[in-house]
N, C-alpha and C positions, 0 to 999 in steps of 0.2 A: 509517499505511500508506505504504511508500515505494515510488513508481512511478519508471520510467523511461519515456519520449517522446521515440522516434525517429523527425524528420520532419525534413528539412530547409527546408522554408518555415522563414524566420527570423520571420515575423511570428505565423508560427500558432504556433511552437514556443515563441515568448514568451508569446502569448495562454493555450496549455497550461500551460505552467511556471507561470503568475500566474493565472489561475483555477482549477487543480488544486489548487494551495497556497491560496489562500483556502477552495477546498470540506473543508481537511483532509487535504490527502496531502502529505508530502516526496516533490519532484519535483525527479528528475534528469533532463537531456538529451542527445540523440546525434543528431549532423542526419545520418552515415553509419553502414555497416554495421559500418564498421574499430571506432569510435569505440561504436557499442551492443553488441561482441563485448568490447571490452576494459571498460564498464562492468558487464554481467552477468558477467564471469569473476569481480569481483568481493564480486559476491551481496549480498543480502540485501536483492531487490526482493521489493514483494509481488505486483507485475502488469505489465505491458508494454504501452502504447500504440505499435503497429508501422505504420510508415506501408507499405503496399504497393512504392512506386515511390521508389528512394533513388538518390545522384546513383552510387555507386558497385555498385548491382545491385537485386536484387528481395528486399522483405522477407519475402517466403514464402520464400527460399532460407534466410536465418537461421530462420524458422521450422524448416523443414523439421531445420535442423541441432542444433536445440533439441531437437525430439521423438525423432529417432537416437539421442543422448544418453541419452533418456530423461528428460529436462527435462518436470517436467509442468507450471512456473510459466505461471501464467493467463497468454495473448496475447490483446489486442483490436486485430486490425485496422482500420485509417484509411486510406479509400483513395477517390478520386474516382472509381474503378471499379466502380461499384456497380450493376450488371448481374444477375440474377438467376445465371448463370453465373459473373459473378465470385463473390460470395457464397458458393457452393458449393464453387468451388473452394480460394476457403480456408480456409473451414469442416472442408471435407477433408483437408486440407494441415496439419490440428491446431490450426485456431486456437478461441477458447474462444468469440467473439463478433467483430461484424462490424460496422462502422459507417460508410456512406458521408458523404462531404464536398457539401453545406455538413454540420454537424451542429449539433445543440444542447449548449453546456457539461453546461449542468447534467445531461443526460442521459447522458452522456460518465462525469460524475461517478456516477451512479446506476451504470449497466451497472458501473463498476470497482466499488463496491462489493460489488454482488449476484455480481460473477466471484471479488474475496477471501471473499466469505461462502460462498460454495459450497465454495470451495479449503479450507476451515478446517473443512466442516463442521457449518454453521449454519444450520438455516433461516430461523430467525426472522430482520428485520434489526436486531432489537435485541438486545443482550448483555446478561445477567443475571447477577449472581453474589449468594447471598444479596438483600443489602437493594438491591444497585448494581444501575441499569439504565444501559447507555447508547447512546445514538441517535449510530448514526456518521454520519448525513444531516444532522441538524441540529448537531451536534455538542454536544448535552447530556446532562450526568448527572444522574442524581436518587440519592439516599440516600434512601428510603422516598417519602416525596411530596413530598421536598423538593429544588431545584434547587441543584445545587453550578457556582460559577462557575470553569471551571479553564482555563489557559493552552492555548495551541495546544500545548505542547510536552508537557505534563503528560494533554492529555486524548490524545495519543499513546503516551504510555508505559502509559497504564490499558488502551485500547484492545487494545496488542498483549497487554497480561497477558491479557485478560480474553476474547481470542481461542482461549486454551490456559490457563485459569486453574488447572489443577491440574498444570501442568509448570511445571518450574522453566525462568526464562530468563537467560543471563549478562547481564551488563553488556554485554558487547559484540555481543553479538549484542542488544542493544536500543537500543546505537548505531548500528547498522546499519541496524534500521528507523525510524530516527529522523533522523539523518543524512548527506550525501551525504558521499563520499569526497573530495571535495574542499574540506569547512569542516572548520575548528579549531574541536576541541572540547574545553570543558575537562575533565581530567582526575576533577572529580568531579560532573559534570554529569549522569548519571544519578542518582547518592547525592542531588543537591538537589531533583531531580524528585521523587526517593520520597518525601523527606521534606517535600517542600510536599502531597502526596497524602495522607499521612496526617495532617497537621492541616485537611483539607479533607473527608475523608473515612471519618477514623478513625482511628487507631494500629494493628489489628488487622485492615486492610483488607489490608492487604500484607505477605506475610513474605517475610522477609529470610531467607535458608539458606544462615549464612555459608561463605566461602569456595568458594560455587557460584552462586548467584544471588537471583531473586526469584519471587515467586508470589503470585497471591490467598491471603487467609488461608482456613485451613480451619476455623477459627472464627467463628459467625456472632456 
């Protein structure tokens, strides 16, 4: 899942970027509003960590400019403002959830998952497809009752399959939620993920649909 966190504290916006990415998300940064406008033009976040009060204006105003749009990507505001009143009002203001400062990481990390699982469609918090379960909180899969040990980068790429497993998704649009716009990537580095997945998971875990993308198999 790839997030974007726009806060301008340098110290909290590193503590976000390094324990978000340890909980499991590629996480991008924006400490202003200029800077988190040109990152979502973008695309291809799966959530928004929004700080309320940014050096160049109010993160309800980018809110605000998100939902006009018709933008419905999940927003969790981050705000020292934490006021029954404030809460409300940016609740109103279209945001998906609400979180005042100090907070708890790991907490931080739960709320964005259960805002992408909503956004997808999902009640449960765990993903099932045929024999595959997998727990995006602890970030393990199982193959029947058995544990598969897979990369941060591979148990990202089953994830987002397994989000939409019966859509197909391109390579680049799996680059996207994989990662930021600003790393080099190599040019077959999706094609190596698939295929360390299927020697981990199956051959018929994932199909291939050449010349469009990829998908859970619909073969059990």
């Amino acid at each position: 899942m790839r997030i974007l966190v726009v806060e301008d504290d340098v110290i909290l916006n590193d503590g976000l970027v390094t324990g978000l990415s340890l909980a499991g998300f590629s996480v991008e940064s924006a400490a202003t509003l200029d800077e988190a406008r040109a990152a979502l033009a973008a695309g291809g976040f799966s959530a928004v960590v929004l700080d309320v009060m940014l050096p160049d204006g109010m993160g309800t105003d980018l809110l605000a400019e998100l939902r006009a749009n018709g933008d419905r990507q999940a927003v969790l505001l981050l705000t020292a403002r934490d006021s029954v009143s404030d809460r409300i009002s940016g609740l109103d203001a279209g945001a998906d959830d609400y979180l005042g400062k100090p907070f708890d990481l790991d907490e931080l990390a739960a709320r964005l998952r259960a805002l992408v699982r909503r956004s997808n469609g999902h009640a449960s918090a765990h993903l099932v497809w045929r024999a595959i379960t997998l727990d995006p909180a602890s970030m393990q899969v199982a193959v029947g009752d058995e544990l598969v040990a897979l990369s941060r980068r591979e148990f990202s790429v089953l994830h987002a399959l397994m989000q939409s497993p019966e859509i197909i998704q391109s390579k680049s649009g799996l680059e996207e939620k994989l990662y930021g716009w600003q790393e080099d990537v190599e040019s077959n580095a999706i094609e190596v993920h698939i295929h360390h997945l299927r020697q981990k998971i199956g051959r018929s875990a994932i199909e291939t649909v050449r010349g469009v993308g990829y998908r859970m198999g619909r073969c059990s």
